[in-house]
N, C-alpha and C positions, 0 to 999 in steps of 0.2 A: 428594517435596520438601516443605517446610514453612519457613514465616518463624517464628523464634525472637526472640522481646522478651525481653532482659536488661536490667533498670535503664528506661531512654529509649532506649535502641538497638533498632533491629531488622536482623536478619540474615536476609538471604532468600534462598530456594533452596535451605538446607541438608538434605542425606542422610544426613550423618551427627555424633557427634556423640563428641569424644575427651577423656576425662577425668585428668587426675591422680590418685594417689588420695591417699599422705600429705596431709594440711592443707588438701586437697578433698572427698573424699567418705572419709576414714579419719581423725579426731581421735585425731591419733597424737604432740600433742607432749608429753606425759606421757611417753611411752613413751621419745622418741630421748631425752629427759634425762635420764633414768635410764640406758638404755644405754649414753649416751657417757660419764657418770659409771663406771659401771663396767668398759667397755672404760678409762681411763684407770687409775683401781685395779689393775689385774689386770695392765698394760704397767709401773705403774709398782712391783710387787711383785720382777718381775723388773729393773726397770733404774731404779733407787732416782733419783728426780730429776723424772723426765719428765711426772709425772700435772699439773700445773698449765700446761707448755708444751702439750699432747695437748688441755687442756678448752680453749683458748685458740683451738687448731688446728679443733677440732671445732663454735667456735660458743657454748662453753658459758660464761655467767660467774655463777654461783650459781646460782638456779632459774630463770634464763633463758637460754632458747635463740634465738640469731640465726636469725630464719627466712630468711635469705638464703644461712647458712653454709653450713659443710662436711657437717655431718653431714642441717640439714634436706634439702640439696639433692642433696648428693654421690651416688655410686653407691656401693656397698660396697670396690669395688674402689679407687675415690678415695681411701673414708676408711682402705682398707690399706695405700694407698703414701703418704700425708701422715704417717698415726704411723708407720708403716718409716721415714720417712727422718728423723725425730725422735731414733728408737730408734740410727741408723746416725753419727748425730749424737756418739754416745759411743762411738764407736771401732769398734762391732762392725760386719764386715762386711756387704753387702746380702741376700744369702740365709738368713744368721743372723738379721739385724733382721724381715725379711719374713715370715720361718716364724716367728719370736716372739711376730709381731702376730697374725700368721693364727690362731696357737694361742688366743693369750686374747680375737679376737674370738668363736670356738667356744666358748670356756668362758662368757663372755658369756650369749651364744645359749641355753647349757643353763642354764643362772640362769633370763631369762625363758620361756624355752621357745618357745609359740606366740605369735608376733607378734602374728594378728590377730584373738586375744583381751583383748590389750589396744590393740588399737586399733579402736573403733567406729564404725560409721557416723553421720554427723553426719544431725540432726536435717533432715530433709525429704529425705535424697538418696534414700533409696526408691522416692518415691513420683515426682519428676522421673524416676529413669531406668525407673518403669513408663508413666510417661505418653511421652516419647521412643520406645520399644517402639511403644509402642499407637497411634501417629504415624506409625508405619513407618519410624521412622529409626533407621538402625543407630548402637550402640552400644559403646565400649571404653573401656578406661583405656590409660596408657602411663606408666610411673611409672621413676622411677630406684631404684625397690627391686630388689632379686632377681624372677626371673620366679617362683619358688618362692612367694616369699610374696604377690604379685599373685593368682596362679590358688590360694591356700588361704584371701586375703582374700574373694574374691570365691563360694568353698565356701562358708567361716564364718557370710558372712551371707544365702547363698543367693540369688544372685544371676545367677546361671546362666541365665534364664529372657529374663535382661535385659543382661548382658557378651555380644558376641560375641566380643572378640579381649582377650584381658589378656597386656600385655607389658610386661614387666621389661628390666633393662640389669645381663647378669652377665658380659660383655666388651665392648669396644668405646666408641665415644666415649658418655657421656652427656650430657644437656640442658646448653645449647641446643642442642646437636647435631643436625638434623631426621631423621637416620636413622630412630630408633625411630618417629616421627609418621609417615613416609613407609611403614614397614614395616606398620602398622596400619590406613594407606589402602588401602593391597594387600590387605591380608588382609581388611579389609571390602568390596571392592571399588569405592572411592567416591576419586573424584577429590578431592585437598587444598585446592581452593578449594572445594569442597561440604562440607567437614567444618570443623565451631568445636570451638576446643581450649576448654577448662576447667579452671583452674589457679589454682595461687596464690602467684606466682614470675615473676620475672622470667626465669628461665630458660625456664618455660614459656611465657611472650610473647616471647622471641625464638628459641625452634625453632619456635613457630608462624608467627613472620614468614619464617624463611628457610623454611620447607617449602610457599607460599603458602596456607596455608590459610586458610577462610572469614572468620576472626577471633577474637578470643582475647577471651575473659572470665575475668576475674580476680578471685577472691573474696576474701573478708576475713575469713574468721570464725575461719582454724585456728590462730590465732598471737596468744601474749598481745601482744609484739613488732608493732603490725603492720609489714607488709611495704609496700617501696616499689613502686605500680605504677601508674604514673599511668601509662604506656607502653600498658597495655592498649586493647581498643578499647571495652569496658566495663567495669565494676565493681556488682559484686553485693555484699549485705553477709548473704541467705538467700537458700535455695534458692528460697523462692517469687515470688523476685524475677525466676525465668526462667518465661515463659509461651509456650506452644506457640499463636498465632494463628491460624494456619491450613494447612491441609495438602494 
């Protein structure tokens, strides 16, 4: 166990420790701009109309991205069934609309290919979750990406050493939902009031609250936009703003 200082706060007792990764430890909003940009192109090639309601739906208004939206926050599956039902909006059928969207979010996909080459790790998260390791405290993400591209982020930057549990949301409810939090305590073996989530979302501060976990720190740095989080139980604005006290 170890007391964890973020900002003026400290959190004690904690074993383990559960991270976000988009606009946490992945500076990935370059990335969903352009994505939702082009998933809206490629829906609205096919159903001539829809690409300015789709960027609207997704969060997007010119080179800003709502970091509370659909797309920063959503699950994949979310952002299928809000443009489906955009696309369903103009007559066609729901299984029509559905597999339309499915399609040109793949074609998407192959546009940029590997996600988490363009999405980096933000400056200091290295060396925090080597120091957490070396603390003896266990480690995960729990992100509302694909579990795919979770366990090829955490490849990419070789992290392996320091992730024990990366879990994605490719059915089922996503954030604030606590299942995925609660499924990552199991699988680290560490009771949810011993585990601090790390996020940057109001989503992630309240599947932190319903799953009782240790407490929620919330950072600021992934979003031009910032995000509203005064809910959290701290507020970080760099990683060296968390300090492991003692252990």
């Amino acid at each position: 166990m170890a007391t964890i200082q973020c900002g003026k706060i400290q959190f004690q007792l904690i074993q383990g420790v559960l991270f976000d990764k988009d606009g946490t430890l992945a500076d990935s909003q370059a990335f969903l701009r352009h994505l939702g940009q082009r998933r809206s192109r490629l829906i609205d090639a096919q159903v001539p109309g829809v690409q300015e309601p789709l960027l609207m739906a997704f969060g997007l208004d010119g080179d800003q991205l709502n970091p509370a939206g659909l797309l920063a926050l959503g699950t994949r599956y979310e952002n299928e069934i809000a443009a489906a039902a955009y696309v369903a909006e103009t007559g066609r059928d729901w299984v029509t609309s559905l597999s339309l969207v499915r399609s040109s979010f793949a074609e998407a996909d192959k546009v940029f290919q590997r996600k988490a080459d363009n999405t980096p790790l933000f400056e200091g998260a290295r060396e925090v979750l080597q120091s957490l390791v070396a603390a003896g405290i266990k480690v995960g993400i729990v992100s509302a990406d694909t579990t795919a591209n979770v366990e090829d982020f955490v490849a990419r930057y070789e992290l392996e050493a320091c992730i024990q549990v990366a879990l994605g949301i490719d059915r089922g409810p996503g954030k604030p939902d606590p299942t995925i939090f609660q499924q990552a305590c199991v699988a680290l073996g560490v009771a949810p009031e011993r585990v601090l989530a790390i996020g940057d979302s109001v989503a992630d501060i309240e599947m932190a609250k319903a799953a009782n976990a240790a407490g929620c720190v919330a950072v600021t740095w992934g979003w031009t936009q910032p995000p509203q989080l005064a809910q959290a139980d701290a507020l970080i604005a760099h990683f060296a703003e968390m300090q492991i006290l003692d252990r």
